[in-house]
N, C-alpha and C positions, 0 to 999 in steps of 0.2 A: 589634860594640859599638854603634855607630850606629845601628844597626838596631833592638836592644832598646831604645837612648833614647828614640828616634821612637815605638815601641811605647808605651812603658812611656809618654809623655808623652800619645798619644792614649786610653790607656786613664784615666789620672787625668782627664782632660779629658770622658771619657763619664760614666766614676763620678760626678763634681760635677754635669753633666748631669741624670746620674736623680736625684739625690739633690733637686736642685733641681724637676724633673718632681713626685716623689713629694708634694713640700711642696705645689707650686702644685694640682696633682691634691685632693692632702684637703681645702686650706682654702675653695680657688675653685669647685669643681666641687659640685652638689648632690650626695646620697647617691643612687648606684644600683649597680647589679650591674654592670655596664660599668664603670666607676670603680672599683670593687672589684676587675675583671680587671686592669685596667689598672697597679694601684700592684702587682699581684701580678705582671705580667710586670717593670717596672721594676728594681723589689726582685729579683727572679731575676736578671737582666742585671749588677743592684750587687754582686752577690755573684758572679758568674764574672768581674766589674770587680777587685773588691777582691781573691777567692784570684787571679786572674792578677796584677795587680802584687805582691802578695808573693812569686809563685814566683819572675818576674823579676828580683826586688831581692833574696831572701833563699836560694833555689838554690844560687848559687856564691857569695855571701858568706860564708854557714854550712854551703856543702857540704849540701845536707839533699836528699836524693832527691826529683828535680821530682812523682813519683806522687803522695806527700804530700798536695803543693798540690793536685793532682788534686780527691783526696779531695773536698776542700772546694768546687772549683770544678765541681764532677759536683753537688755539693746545687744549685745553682743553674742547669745542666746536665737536670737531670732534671723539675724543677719550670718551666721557661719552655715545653718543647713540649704538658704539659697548661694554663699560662696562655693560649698563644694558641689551643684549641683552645676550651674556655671564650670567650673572648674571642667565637671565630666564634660557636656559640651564643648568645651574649647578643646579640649584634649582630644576628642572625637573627630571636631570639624580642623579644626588647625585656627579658626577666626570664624566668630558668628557675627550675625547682623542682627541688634536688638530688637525685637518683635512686642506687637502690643501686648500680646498676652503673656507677656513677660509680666508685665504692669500688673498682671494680677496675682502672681506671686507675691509679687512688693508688697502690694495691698494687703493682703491675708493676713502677713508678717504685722505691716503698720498696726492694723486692727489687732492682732494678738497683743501688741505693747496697749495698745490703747485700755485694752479689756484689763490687764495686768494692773497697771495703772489706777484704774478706777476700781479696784478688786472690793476696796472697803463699802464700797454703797451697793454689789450684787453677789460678791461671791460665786463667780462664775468659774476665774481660774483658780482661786485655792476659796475651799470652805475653813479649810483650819490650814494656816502656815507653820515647817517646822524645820530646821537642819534636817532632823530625821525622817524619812520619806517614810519609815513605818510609821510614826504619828503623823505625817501629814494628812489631809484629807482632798484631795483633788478636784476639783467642781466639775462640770458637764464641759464646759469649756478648752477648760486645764487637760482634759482625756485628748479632747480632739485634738490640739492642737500637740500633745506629744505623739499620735500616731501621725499627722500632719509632715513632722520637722522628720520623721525618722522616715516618712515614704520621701522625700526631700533626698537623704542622706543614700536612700538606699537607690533612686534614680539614676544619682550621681555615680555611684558605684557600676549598675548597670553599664552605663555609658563608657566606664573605662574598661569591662569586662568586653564588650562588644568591640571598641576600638583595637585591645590587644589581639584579640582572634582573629579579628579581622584582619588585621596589617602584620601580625606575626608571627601568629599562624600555631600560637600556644602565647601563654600570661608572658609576658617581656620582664624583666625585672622590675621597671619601674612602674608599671600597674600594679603588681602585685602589690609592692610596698604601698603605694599609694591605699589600696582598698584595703591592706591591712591597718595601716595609718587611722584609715574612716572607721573602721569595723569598731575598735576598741573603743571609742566615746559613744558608739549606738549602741552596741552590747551592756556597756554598764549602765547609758541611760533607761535601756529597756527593761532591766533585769531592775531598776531604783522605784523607775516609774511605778512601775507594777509591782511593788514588794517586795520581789524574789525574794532578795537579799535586804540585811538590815543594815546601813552603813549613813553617815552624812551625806548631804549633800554636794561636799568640799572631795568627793572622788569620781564626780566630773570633771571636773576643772585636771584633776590629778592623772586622770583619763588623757585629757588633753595632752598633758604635758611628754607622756607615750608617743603620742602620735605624731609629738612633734619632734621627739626620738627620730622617729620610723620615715617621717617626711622630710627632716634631714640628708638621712642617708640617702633616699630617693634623688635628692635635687644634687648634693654633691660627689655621692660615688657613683651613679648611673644617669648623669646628669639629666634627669628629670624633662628639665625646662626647655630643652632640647626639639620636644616630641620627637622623636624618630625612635622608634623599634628595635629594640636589639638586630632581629631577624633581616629588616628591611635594612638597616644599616650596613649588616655583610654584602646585601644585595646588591646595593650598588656601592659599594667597592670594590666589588667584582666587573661593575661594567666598564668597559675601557675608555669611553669619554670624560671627560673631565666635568663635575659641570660645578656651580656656584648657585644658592637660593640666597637674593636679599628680600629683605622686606620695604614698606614704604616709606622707611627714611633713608634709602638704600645703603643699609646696613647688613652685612655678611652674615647670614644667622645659619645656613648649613650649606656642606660640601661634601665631598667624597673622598676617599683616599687616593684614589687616581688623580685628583688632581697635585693630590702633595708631593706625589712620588713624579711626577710628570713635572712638576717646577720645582720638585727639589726643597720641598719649605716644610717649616714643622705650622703645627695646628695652630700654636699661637700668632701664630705671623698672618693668619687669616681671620681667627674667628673675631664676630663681634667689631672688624672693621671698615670703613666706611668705602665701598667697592671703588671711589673713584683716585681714591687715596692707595689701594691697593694694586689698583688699572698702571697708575704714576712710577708708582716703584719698578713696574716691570714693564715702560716705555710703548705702552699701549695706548695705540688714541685715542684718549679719553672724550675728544668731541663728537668721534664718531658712537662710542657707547652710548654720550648722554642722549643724542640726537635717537637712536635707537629706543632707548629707557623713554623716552617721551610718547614716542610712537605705540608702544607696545600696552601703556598704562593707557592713556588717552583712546587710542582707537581699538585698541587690545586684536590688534597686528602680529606677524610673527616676523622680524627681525633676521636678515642671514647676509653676512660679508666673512671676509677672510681677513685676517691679521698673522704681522708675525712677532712672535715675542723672543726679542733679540736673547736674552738673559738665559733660555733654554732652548735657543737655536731652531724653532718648530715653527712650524705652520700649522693657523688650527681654521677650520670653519668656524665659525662664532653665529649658535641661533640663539636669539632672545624673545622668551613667552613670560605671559602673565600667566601666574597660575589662581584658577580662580574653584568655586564652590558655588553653584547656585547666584551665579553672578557677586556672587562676594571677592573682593579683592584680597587674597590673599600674600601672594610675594608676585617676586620676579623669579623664572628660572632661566640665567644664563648656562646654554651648555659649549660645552670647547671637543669641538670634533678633530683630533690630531689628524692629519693629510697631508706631513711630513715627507712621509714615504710615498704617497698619491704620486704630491709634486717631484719627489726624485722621477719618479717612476714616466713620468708624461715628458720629462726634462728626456732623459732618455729614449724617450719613444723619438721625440721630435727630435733629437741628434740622430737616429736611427733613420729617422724619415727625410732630413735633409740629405744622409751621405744616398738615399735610394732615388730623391729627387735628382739629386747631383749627377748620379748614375745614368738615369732616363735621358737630362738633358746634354749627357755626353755619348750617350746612344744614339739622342736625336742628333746632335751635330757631327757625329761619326756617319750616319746617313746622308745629310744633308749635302758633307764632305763629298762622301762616294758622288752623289748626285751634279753639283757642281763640277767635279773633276769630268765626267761624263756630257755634262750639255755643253759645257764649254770648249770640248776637246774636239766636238764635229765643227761648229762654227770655226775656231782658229786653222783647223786643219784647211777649212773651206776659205779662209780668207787669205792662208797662207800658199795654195793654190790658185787664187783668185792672181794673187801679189805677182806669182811666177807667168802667170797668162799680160802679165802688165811687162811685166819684163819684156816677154818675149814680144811682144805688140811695139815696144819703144826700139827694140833692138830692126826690127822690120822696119819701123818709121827711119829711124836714124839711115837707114842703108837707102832707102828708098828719096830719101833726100834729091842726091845728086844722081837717082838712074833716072833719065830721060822718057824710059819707056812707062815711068809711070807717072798717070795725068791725075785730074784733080779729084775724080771719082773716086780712084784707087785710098786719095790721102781720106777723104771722107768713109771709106768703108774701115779704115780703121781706127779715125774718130770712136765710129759706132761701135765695134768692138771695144774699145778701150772704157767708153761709158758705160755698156752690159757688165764689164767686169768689175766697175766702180757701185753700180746700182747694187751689185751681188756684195761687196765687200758692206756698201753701207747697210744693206739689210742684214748681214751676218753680224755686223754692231750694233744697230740697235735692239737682235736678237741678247746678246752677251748682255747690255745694257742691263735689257729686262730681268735676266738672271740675276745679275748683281743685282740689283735692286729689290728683286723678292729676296734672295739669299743676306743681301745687309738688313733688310727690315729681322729675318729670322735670327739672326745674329745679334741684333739688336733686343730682341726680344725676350735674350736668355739673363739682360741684366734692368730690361726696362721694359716698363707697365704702362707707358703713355697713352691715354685714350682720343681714339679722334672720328672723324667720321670717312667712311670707306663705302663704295658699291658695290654692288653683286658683283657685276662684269670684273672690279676691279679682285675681287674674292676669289671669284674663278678662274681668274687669269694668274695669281699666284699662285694657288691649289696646281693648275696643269704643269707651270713652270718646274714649280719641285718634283710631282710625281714622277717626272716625264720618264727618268730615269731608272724607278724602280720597276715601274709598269713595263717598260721595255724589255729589260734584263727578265722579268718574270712571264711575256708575252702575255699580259692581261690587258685590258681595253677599257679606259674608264669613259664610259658613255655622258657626259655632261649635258643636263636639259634645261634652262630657265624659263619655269613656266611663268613669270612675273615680268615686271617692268624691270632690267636691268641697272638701271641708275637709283632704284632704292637705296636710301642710305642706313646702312647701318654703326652704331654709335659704341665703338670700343677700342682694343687693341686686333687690329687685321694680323697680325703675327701670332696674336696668340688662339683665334679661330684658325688660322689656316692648320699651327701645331695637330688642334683637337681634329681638326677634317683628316689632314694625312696621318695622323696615328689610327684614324680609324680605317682611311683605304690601306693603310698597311694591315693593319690586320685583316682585312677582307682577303686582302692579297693570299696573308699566312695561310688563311681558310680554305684557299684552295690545295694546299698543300706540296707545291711543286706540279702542277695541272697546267697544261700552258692552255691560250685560245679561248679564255672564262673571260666573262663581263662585269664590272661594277657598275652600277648605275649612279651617278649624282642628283637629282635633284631638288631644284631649288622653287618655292614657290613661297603663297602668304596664305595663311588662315585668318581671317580677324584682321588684328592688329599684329600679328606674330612673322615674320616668314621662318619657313620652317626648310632644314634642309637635310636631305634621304639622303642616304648613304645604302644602298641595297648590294648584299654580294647573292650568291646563290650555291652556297657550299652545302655541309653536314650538319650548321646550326649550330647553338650552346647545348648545352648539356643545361637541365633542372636547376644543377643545385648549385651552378654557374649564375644563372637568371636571378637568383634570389637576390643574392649576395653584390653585383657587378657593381654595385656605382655606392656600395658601403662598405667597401674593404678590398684590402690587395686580392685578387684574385685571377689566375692567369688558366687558359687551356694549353700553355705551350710547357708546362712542367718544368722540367730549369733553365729553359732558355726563357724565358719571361719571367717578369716580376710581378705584375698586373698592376703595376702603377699608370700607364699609361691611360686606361680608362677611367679609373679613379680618381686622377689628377684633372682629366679631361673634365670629368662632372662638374669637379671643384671652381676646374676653371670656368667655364658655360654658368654657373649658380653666381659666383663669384662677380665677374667682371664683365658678365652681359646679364645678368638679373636674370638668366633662361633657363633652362631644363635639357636634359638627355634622355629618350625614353628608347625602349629595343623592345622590336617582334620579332619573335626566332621561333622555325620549323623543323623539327629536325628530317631530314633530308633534305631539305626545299632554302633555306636559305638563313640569312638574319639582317633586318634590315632597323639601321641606325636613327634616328631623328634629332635634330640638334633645332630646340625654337626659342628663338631670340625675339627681344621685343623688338618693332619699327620701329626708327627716331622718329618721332613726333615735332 
């Protein structure tokens, strides 16, 4: 009698248990397939809880044959060794996808209730019924289907020993508990079944009630329901990206520690929250994630833009994937790539690169300077000599006036003169003219990108303008050839091709290296749809490991008197703001010759 108290008081005591599990499980736990096994073994456990205390209490109260209760406590009997087979599954895959042969577990189980059921007309699963399993007598039925539920049980188990090996590379705490959980009701059912031992059948149930000891601790001090691996858990809180998994109610269901320490939040503040509600808090476009979340489910795409999150001052890349199994929908994995220091780093670069641009284009107008000073100084000189020959012409006329000895020839021959010296002044201005007018476009150029259309002749005749100067001072000889129709129009900024043409005869210049009497050649023709225009000098060449690198990174042969921005810049511009190309053949001895090919306006 004391016996059945003791029973009878730890079975109420497990029932209130799951009942209490079951609540905490739905209201606390996010929705998943795990959580689903979970209240489904419980709930099985409640119900071999609930028919065992009635048989104890209502058996010999009411006289009513213990099988009865059986009945009832075999529904929850037959449905917990497919819960935790299930269970192992989910815990393996993360979310299965119900299969038909699933159906035939069910089935097996239905059929076992059915046989149970009908026991009294064949005696299949018990020939004789008894509390006591030594008097019981088992039928042919009643055998199989206890090695049946116990290959069930030990499936299940399998499943979680392979999951933890696999992802942790030794038993995780929470597998263990869990299979030691299982272990204790297959051990005493095996050891009842079969004789072993002599005990009621009321230390199942009490079996149970162990397990759910053991599965306790499981779900809240190594949070079970979790799935993640001890071992895998260190793993990536060691990785430096931040990342977030929700599921398909996008709901937060795991993270990483890098991401807490990188926004500064505790666990609670994340877990089990609704990501878009979590996005809000921390002034993240949330239109832009959902718009992503749709993408990524739907066409199962991978998602990448850049956000910044005011609240921890950063910049992150942001990629969003589905993570999936065998085409099973499992979560969402948002990952957050910090690129904080990227973006210092490129902010930097490009303040770096504008004071080297800055540099170039006060290099180029320091030459441009020199050049001007020089074309304009022979012309003014010429006109200011021209001016003195006018003088002297009016001061002759003036006196010649009133001398008689000079007739009307005389005044006509110094018309004539006086016009030779006016023809010379106007050609020396419209020479200057031309100057300023290449030198203001170049000048113009260093704050403005205007595009328009421009012809060879007109290309060439600025390119000579500016040179004239450097070419001279250096006595090199730029050969210019238009093998094309001169009035081709080309469709850009004429200031900023002329830049890329003379930083390249300037350097051909450099290449000769102080050499006077050397040639450049110009040029100009069409391939295609293309004209294409040569720049040839005939110096030492590049160097190898010059050629690799020229038109993707600064790179100079002049050592610290160069920067190698000017070729660099030059590509960018040609790619840029004529859609064209820069390509270079270089020899070493023989020479290096440039190509610059721009599309024809169409």
């Amino acid at each position: 009698m004391l016996t059945n108290v003791a029973t009878l008081v730890a079975l109420i005591i497990s029932a209130i248990i799951c009942i209490i599990f079951i609540s905490i499980i739905k209201h606390k736990i996010s929705r998943s397939q795990l959580k689903t096994a979970f209240i489904f073994l419980y709930s099985s456990m409640l119900v071999i809880y609930m028919g065992t205390i009635l048989q104890i209490i209502f058996s010999n109260i009411l006289k009513i044959n213990p099988i009865y209760f059986e009945y009832f406590i075999y529904i929850g009997n037959v449905l917990l060794p497919l819960g935790f087979l299930f269970m192992g599954l989910i815990f393996a895959n993360t979310k299965i996808k119900f299969k038909n042969r699933y159906l035939v577990l069910v089935l097996i189980q239905i059929i076992s209730l059915i046989v149970l059921w009908t026991n009294d007309y064949h005696h299949l699963f018990y020939k004789q019924y008894s509390i006591y399993p030594t008097e019981a007598v088992v039928g042919v039925y009643g055998n199989v289907y206890n090695i049946y539920s116990i290959l069930l049980f030990t499936v299940g188990i399998v499943y979680l020993l392979v999951y933890s090996i696999k992802n942790s590379g030794f038993f995780s705490k929470q597998a263990i508990l869990m299979i030691l959980g299982a272990t204790v009701p297959i051990g005493v059912n095996f050891l009842t079944s079969f004789k072993i031992i002599n005990t009621t059948i009321y230390i199942t149930p009490i079996s149970f009630t162990i397990s759910i000891l053991i599965f306790t601790l499981a779900i809240f001090k190594f949070k079970f329901l979790r799935v993640t691996p001890v071992a895998l858990q260190k793993i990536v809180d060691r990785i430096s990206d931040s990342y977030i998994v929700i599921n398909e109610d996008n709901v937060i269901t795991d993270f990483n520690k890098t991401l807490l320490t990188t926004l500064k939040i505790k666990d609670e503040n994340v877990r089990n929250k609704n990501i878009f509600q979590f996005m809000s808090k921390y002034k993240i476009d949330i239109e832009k994630i959902q718009k992503a979340l749709i993408k990524v489910k739907n066409f199962n795409e991978t998602e990448r833009f850049e956000i910044k999150i005011e609240k921890a001052n950063k910049y992150f890349t942001v990629e969003i994937n589905t993570i999936r199994q065998k085409e099973q929908f499992l979560g969402v994995l948002i990952l957050f790539k910090d690129i904080t220091q990227h973006k210092e780093d490129m902010e930097t670069i490009r303040r770096n690169q504008d004071i080297l641009v800055e540099r170039e284009r006060l290099a180029s107008l320091g030459q441009m300077i020199g050049g001007i000073a020089h074309n304009l100084k022979t012309p003014i000189m010429s006109v200011s000599g021209a001016t003195e020959g006018l003088n002297e012409l009016i001061r002759e006329y003036d006196l010649s006036i009133d001398n008689p000895q000079v007739n009307s020839e005389d005044h006509h021959e110094i018309v004539k003169d006086m016009d030779e010296w006016i023809k010379k002044i106007r050609n020396y201005i419209e020479y200057m003219s031309d100057i300023i007018t290449a030198v203001k476009g170049q000048a113009v150029n260093f704050v403005d990108e205007e595009q328009e259309d421009f012809t060879v002749a007109e290309l060439v005749k600025h390119v000579t303008i500016l040179m004239r100067h450097e070419l001279k001072n250096a006595i090199i000889y730029l050969n210019s050839q238009i093998n094309c129709n001169d009035n081709i129009e080309i469709k850009g900024n004429i200031n900023s091709l002329v830049q890329v043409i003379n930083n390249i005869i300037s350097n051909a210049i450099q290449a000769y290296k102080g050499e006077p009497d050397k040639n450049i050649d110009m040029i100009i023709s069409t391939e295609g749809n293309n004209i294409v225009i040569t720049i040839r000098d005939y110096g030492p060449g590049l160097p190898e490991e010059v050629q690799e690198k020229l038109f993707k990174e600064m790179v100079t042969t002049k050592g610290k008197n160069g920067t190698g921005l000017g070729l660099y810049m030059s590509y960018s511009n040609i790619r840029a703001h004529f859609s064209g190309d820069i390509t270079v053949k270089t020899k070493a001895g023989k020479g290096t010759e440039f190509n610059i090919i721009i599309p024809v306006k169409r």
